[in-house]
C-alpha positions as CSV (number, residue, x, y, z in Angstrom):
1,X,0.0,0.0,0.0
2,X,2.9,2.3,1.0
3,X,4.7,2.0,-2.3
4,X,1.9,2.5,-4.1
5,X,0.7,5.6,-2.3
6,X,4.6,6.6,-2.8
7,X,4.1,6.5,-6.4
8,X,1.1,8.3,-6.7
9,X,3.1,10.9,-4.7
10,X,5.9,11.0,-6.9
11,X,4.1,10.7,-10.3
12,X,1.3,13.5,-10.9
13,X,0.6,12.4,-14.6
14,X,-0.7,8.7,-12.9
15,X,-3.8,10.7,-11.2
16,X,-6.9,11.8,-13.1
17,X,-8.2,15.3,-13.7
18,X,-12.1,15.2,-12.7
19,X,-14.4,18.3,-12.5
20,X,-11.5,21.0,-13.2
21,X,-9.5,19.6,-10.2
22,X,-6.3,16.7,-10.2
23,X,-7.5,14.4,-7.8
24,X,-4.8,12.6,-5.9
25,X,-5.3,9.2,-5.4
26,X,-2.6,8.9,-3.1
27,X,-4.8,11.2,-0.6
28,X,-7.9,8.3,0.4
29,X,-5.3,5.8,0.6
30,X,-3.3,7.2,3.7
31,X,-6.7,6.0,5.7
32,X,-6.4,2.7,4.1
33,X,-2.8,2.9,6.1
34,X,-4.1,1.5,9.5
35,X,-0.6,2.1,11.3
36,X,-0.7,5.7,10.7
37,X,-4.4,5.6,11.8
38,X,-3.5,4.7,14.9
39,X,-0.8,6.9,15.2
40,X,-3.4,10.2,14.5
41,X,-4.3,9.6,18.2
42,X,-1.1,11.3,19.2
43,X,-1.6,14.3,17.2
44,X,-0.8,17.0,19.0
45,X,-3.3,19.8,20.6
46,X,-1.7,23.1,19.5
47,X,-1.2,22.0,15.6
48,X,-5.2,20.6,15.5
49,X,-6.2,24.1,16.9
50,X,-4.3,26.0,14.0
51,X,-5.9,23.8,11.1
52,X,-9.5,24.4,12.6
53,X,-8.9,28.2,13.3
54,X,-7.2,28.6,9.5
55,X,-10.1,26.3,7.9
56,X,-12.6,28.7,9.8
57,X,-10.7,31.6,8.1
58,X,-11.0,30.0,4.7
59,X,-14.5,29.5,5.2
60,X,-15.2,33.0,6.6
61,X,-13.9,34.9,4.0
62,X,-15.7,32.7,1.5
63,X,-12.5,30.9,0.2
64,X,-13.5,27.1,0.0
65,X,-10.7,26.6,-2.7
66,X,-7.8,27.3,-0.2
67,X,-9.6,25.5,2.5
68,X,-9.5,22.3,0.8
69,X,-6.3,22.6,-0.9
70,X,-4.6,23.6,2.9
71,X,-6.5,20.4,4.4
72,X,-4.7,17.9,1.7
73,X,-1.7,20.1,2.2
74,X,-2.0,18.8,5.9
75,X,-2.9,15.6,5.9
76,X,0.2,14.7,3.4
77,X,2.3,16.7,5.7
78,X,0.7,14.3,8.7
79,X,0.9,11.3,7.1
80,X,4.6,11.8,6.3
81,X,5.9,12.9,9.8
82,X,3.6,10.1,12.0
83,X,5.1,7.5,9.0
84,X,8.2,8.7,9.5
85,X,11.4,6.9,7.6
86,X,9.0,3.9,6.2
87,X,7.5,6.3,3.7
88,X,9.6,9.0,3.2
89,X,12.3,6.3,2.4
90,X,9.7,5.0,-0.7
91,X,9.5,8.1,-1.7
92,X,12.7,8.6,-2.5
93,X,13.2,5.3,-4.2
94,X,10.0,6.0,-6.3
95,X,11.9,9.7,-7.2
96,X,15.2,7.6,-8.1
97,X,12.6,6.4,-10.9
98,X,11.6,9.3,-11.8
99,X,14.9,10.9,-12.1
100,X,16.2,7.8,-14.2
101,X,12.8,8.3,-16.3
102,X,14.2,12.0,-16.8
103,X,17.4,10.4,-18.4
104,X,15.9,7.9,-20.3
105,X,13.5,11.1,-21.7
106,X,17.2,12.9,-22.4
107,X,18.5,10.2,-24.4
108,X,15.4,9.6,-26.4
109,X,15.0,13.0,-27.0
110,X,18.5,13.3,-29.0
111,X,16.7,11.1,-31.5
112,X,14.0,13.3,-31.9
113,X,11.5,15.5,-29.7
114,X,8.5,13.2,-30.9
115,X,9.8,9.9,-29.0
116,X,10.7,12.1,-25.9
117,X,7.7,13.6,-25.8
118,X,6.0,10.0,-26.1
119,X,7.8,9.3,-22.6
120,X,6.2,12.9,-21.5
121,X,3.8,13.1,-18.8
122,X,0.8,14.3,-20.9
123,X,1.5,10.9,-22.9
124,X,1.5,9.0,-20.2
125,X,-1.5,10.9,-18.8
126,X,-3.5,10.3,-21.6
127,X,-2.3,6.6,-22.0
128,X,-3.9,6.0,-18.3
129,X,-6.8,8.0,-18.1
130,X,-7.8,9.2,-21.7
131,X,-10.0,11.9,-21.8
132,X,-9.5,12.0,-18.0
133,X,-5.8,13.2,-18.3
134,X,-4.5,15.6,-16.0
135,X,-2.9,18.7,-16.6
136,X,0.5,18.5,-17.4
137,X,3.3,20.4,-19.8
138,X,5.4,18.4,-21.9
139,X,7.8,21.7,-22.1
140,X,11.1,20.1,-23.7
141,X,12.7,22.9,-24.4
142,X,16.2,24.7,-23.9
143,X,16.1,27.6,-21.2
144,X,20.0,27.0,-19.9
145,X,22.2,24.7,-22.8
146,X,20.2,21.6,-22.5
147,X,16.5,20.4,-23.2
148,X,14.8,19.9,-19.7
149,X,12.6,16.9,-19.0
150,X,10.1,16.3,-16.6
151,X,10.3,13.0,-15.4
152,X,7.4,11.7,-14.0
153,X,6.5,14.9,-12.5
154,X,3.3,17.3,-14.6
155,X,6.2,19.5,-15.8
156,X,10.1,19.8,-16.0
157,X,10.0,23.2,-13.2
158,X,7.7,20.6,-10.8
159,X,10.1,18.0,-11.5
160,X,13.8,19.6,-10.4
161,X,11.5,21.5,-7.5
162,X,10.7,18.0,-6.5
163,X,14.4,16.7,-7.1
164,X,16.2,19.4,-5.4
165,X,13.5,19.0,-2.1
166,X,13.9,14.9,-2.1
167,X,17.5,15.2,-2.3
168,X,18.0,17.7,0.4
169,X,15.7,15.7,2.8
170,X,17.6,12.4,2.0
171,X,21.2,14.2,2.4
172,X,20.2,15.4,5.7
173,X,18.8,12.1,7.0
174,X,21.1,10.0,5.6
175,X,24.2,10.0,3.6
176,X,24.2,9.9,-0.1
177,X,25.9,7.4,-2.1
178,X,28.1,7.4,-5.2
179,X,25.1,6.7,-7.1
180,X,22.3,8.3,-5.9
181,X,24.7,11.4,-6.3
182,X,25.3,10.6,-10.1
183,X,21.8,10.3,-10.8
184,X,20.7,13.5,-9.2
185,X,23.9,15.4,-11.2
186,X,22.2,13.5,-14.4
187,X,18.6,14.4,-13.9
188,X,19.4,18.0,-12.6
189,X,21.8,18.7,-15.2
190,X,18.7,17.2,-18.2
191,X,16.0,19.7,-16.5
192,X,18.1,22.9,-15.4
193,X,15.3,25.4,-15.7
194,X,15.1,28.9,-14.2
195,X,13.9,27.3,-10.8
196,X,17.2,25.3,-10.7
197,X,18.6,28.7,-8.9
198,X,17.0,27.3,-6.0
199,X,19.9,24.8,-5.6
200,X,22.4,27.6,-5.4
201,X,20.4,29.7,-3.5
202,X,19.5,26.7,-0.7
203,X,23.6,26.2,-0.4
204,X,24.1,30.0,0.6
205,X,21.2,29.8,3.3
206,X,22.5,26.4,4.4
207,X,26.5,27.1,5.2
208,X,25.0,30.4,7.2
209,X,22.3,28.6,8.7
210,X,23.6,29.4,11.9
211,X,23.5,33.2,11.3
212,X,20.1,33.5,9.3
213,X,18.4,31.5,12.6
214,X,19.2,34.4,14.3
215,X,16.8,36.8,12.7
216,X,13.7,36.9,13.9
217,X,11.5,34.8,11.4
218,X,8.1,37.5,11.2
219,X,11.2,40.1,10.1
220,X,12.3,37.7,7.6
221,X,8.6,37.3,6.4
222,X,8.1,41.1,6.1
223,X,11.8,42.0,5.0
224,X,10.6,40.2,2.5
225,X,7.4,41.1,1.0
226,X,8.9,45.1,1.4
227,X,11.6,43.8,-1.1
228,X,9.6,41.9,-3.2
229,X,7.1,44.8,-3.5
230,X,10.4,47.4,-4.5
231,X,11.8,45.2,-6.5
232,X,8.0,44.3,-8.4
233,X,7.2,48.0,-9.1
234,X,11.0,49.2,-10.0
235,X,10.8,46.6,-12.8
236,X,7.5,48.2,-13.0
237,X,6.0,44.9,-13.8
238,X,2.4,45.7,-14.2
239,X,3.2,48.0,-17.2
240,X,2.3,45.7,-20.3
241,X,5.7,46.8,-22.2
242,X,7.1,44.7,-19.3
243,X,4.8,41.7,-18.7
244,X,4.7,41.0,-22.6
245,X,8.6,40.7,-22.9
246,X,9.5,39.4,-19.4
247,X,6.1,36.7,-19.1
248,X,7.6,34.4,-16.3
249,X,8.9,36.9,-14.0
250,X,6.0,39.2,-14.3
251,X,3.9,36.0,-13.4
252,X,6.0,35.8,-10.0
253,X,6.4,39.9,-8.8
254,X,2.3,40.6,-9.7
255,X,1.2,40.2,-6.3
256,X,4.1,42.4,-5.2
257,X,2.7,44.7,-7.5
258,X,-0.6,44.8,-7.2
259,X,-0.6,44.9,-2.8
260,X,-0.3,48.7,-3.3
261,X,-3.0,49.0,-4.9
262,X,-6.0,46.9,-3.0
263,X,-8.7,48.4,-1.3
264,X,-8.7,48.2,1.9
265,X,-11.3,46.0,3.2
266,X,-9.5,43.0,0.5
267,X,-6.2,44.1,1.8
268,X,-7.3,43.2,5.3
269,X,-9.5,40.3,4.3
270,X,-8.4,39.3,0.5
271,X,-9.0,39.3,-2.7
272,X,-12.3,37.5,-4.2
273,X,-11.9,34.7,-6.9
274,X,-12.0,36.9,-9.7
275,X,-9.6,39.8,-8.4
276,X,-12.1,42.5,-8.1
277,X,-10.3,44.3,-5.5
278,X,-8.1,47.0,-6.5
279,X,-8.5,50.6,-7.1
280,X,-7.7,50.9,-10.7
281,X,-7.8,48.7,-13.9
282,X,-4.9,46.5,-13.6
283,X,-4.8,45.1,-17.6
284,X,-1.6,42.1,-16.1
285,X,-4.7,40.6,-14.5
286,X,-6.3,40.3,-17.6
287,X,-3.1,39.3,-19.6
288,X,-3.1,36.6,-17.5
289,X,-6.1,35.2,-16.9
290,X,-6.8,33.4,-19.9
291,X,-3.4,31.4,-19.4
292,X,-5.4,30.4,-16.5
293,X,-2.2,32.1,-14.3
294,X,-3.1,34.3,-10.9
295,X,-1.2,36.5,-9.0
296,X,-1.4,34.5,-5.9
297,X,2.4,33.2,-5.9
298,X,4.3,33.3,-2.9
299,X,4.1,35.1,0.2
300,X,2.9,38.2,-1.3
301,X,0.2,36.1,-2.7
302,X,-1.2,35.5,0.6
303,X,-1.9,38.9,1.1
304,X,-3.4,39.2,-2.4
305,X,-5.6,35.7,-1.6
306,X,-6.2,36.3,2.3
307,X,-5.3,39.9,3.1
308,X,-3.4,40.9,6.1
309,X,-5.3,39.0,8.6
310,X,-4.3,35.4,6.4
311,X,-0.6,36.6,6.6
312,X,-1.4,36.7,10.3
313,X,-2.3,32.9,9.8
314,X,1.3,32.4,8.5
315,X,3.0,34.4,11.4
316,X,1.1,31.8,13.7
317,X,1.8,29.0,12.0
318,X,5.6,30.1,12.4
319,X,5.4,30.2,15.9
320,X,3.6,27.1,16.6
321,X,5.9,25.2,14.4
322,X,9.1,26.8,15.6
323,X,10.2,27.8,12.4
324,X,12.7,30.0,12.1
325,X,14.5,32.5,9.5
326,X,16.2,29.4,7.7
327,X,13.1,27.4,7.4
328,X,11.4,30.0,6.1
329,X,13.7,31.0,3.5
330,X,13.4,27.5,2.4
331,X,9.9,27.7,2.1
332,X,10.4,31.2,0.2
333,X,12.7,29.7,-2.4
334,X,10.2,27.0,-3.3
335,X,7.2,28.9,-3.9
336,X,8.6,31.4,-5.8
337,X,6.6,29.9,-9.2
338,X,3.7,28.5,-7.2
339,X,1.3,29.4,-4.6
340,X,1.8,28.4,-1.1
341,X,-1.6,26.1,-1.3
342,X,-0.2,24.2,-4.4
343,X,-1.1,20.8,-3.8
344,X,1.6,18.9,-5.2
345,X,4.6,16.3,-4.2
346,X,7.7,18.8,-3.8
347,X,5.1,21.6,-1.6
348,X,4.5,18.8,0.8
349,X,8.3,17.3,1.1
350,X,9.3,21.4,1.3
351,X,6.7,22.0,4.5
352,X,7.5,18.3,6.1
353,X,11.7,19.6,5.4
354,X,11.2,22.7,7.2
355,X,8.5,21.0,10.3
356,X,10.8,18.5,11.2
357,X,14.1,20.5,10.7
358,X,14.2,21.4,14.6
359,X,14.9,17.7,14.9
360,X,18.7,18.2,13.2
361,X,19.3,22.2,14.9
């Protein structure tokens, strides 16, 4: 049951897409898992509290969407630290397939695109589930000297989010071998994309650690945001000479951009599903919309989804965990595409990396 709920993790393109939604497979079968059944008993007063009181915040402010995405969010996050080194140890072996997949897409791929793409997930997507394929982004293309692949992951920036994350949890728990070291060279080198960064950025947070635990972690949180917010409107992002030319990165600074100009009852509460909440006409909403993109990425997104009072949420959530400054730039560095609700494999790993880091301080 375990490796099969392992796979499922690991390989997004094996799950269906039903009603406009992926739904993961892998999520009913954790209660099929009677060990960590028993082990929920345990679970722990303060962390039940803070689900219930954030669910009741999703619900207040009308936002069922994030409500259900942060209660799979949390029972993946569960299941993985009451499992413990049973699971998380499948996990990694089932990623050692997927990474080897990644080469074997490489190699196939110097012979032409068509037979790589035919080891793509939306291949394998539609081979399972037909019609009921999920959404995925065969997106073989060069953006730093080499094709990237995807693995078994719904796209190639999923995938080396999900490599980088597995491999970080595995060197920290145990030491690499020889091989398992090759292989993740291989597979990172055959999907470097622009959130490959990460890697170097993780390595200049880890050897100061020590230093960065030091700062207060709601400082970090809004040092943050201020910067992100500078940086979003000095590259003036919003303007569409910008967002036309520069696509991805204007994808990732438009809630920076857009904070400053929310009204106030959405800036304290959030923004409502169709981003009706800002004093002006903001025409990067509409640039994006029909690419089915939102500006909800990041930390600044959570102001943009939840307003001030679901940041609040976050600054809880810090101190109930006992995150610190390091944890949370880990957590920074791996949403910087996605939203911090993002239900997927390398989100989970990053949250249960960061929750269970006190163990190694």
């Amino acid at each position: 049951m375990r490796w099969l709920i392992a796979a499922l993790f690991i390989a997004t393109p094996l799950n269906p897409y039903i009603s406009d939604m992926t739904v993961y497979l892998w999520l009913p079968l954790v209660f099929l898992d009677f060990q960590f059944l028993a082990r929920l008993k345990k679970v722990t007063l303060k962390p039940t509290l803070f689900i219930l009181l954030f669910l009741s915040f999703c619900l207040m402010i009308g936002r069922i969407d994030i409500a259900v995405k942060g209660t799979a969010i949390s029972l993946g996050v569960i299941y993985l630290i009451k499992v413990g080194k049973p699971i998380v140890d499948k996990i990694f072996v089932c990623l050692i397939f997927s990474a080897l997949w990644c080469v074997l897409q490489f190699i196939a791929f110097q012979f032409g695109q068509e037979y790589s793409a035919m080891l793509g997930p939306s291949a394998i997507s539609t081979l399972i589930w037909g019609a009921y394929a999920t959404e995925t982004y065969t997106n073989q293309y060069v953006v730093f000297f080499l094709p990237r692949m995807s693995g078994l992951s719904r796209e190639a920036g999923f995938f080396v989010s999900l490599l980088l994350i597995t491999f970080i949890i595995r060197a920290r728990d145990k030491k690499l071998t020889k091989k398992e070291i090759l292989i993740f060279i291989l597979a990172f080198m055959f999907s470097l994309s622009k959130v490959s960064l990460v890697l170097f950025i993780f390595l200049f947070l880890y050897l100061l650690r020590h230093y960065i635990r030091k700062i207060p972690v709601n400082i970090t949180i809004m040092a943050f945001i201020f910067l992100s917010v500078c940086l979003a409107h000095y590259l003036n992002v919003g303007s569409p000479d910008y967002f036309y030319d520069h696509e991805s990165f204007a994808h990732r600074f438009s809630p920076s951009y857009l904070l400053t100009d929310m009204k106030l009852p959405n800036l304290l509460f959030g923004c409502d599903r169709e981003y009706e909440c800002f004093n002006s006409s903001q025409p990067i909403i509409g640039f994006f919309e029909p690419k089915g993109l939102k500006p909800n990425i990041g930390l600044s997104g959570i102001l943009v989804e939840m307003g001030v009072f679901g940041l609040m949420t976050i600054f809880l959530a810090s101190v109930l965990l006992k995150l610190d400054s390091y944890d949370m730039g880990i957590l920074i560095c791996f949403t910087q595409t996605v939203t911090l609700f993002t239900v997927d494999s390398f989100i989970i790993l990053t949250y249960y990396y960061i929750i269970t880091n006190k163990q190694y301080r």
